[in-house]
C-alpha positions in Angstrom: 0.0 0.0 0.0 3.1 2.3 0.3 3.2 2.8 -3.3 0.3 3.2 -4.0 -0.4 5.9 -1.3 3.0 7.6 -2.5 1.3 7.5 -6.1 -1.7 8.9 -4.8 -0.1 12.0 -2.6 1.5 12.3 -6.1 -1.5 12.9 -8.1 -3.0 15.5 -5.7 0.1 17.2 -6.6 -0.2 17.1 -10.2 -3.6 18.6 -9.8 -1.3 22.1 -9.4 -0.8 23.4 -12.7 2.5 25.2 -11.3 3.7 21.5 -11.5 5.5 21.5 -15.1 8.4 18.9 -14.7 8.2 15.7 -13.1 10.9 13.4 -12.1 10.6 9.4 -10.9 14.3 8.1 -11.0 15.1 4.5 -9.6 12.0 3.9 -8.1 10.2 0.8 -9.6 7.0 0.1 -9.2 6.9 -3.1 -9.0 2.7 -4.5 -9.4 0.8 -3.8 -12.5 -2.2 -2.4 -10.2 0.3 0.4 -9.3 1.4 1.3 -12.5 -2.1 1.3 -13.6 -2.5 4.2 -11.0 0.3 6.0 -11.9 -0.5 6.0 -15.4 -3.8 7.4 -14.7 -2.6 9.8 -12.3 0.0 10.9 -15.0 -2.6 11.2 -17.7 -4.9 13.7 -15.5 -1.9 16.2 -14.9 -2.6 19.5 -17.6 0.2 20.9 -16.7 3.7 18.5 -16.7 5.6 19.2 -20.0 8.5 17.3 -18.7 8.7 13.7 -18.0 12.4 12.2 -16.6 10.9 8.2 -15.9 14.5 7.2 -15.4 16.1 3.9 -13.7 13.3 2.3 -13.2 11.9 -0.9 -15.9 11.2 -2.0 -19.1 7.8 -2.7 -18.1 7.1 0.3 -16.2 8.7 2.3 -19.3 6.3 0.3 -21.9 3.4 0.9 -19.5 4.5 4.5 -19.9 4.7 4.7 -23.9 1.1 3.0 -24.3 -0.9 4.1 -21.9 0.2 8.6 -21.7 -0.7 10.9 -24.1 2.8 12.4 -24.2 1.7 14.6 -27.4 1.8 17.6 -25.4 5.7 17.0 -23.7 8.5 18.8 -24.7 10.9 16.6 -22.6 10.9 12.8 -22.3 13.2 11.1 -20.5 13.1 7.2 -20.5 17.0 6.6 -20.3 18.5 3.7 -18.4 14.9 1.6 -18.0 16.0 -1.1 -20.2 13.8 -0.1 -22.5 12.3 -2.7 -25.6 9.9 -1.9 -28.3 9.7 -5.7 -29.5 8.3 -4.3 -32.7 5.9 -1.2 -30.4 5.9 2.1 -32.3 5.0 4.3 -29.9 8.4 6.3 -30.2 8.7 6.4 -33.7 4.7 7.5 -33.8 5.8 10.1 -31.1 8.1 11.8 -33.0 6.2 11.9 -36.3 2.9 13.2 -34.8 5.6 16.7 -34.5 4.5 17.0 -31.1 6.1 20.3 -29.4 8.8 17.8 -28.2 11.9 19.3 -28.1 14.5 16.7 -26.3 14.1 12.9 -26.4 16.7 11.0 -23.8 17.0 7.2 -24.9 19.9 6.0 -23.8 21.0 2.8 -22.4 18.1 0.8 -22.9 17.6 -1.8 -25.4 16.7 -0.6 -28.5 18.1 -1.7 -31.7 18.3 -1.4 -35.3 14.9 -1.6 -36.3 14.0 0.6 -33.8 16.8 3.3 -35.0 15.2 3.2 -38.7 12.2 3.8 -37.2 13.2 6.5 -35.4 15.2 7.9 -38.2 12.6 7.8 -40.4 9.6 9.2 -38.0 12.4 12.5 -37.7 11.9 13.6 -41.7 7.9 14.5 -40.4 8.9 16.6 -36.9 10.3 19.9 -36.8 10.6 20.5 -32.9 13.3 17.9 -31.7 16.1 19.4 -31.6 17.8 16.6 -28.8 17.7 12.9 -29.3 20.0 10.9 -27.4 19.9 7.4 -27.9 23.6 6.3 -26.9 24.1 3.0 -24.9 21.4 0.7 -26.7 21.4 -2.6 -28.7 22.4 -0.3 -32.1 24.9 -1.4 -34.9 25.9 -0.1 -37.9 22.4 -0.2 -39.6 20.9 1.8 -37.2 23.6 3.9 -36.7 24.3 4.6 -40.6 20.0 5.4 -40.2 19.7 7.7 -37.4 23.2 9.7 -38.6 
């Protein structure tokens, strides 16, 4: 019940639309009921902007991408969670929606090539990223060659 008290303390702050930034660095949450929560909690905040979900899970981190409307962020952090699509567009879909997102942090999580081209390709449509790192992940050549 501690999470899920924290979680809830942490959507009456996000009622407060001073609250623009939000950080939640190496704290997983571990049950799928929790993350349920925080995803709705998340979802009702009007006024974050900027996301760091950082240190934390794949699953949490997935649970993230597909269930938040991040169309409004200009920051998304989502480094170090690692972090698989297994074939999930929600990051490439991100991007080419040209949301006002200005700075995308990827890095060390597991994506790889097919994910890069993806990425790559979603970045011809968007003309407000101007930061994407995306170091640290399962990327060769093909991807790199894609993304550079």
């Amino acid at each position: 019940a501690n999470m899920q008290d924290a979680i809830s303390e942490l959507g009456k702050a996000l009622k407060s639309r001073q609250l623009k930034s939000l950080a939640w660095l190496q704290n997983s949450i571990e049950s799928t009921e929790d993350m349920n929560l925080f995803t709705r909690v998340l979802s009702r905040s009007n006024a974050v902007d900027k996301l760091t979900f950082a240190r934390n899970s794949n699953e949490n981190a997935q649970a993230l991408l597909s269930d938040v409307d991040f169309s409004r962020y200009k920051l998304l952090n989502l480094s170090s969670n690692d972090l698989q699509t297994n074939g999930r567009t929600d990051i490439p879909d991100l991007i080419a929606v040209n949301s006002p997102l200005e700075e995308l942090y990827l890095y060390s999580n597991r994506l790889n090539d097919d994910d890069a081209v993806l990425i790559a390709q979603s970045l011809s449509r968007n003309t407000h990223l101007g930061r994407l790192n995306m170091e640290n992940n399962n990327m060769q050549a093909r991807g790199m060659r894609a993304l550079y």
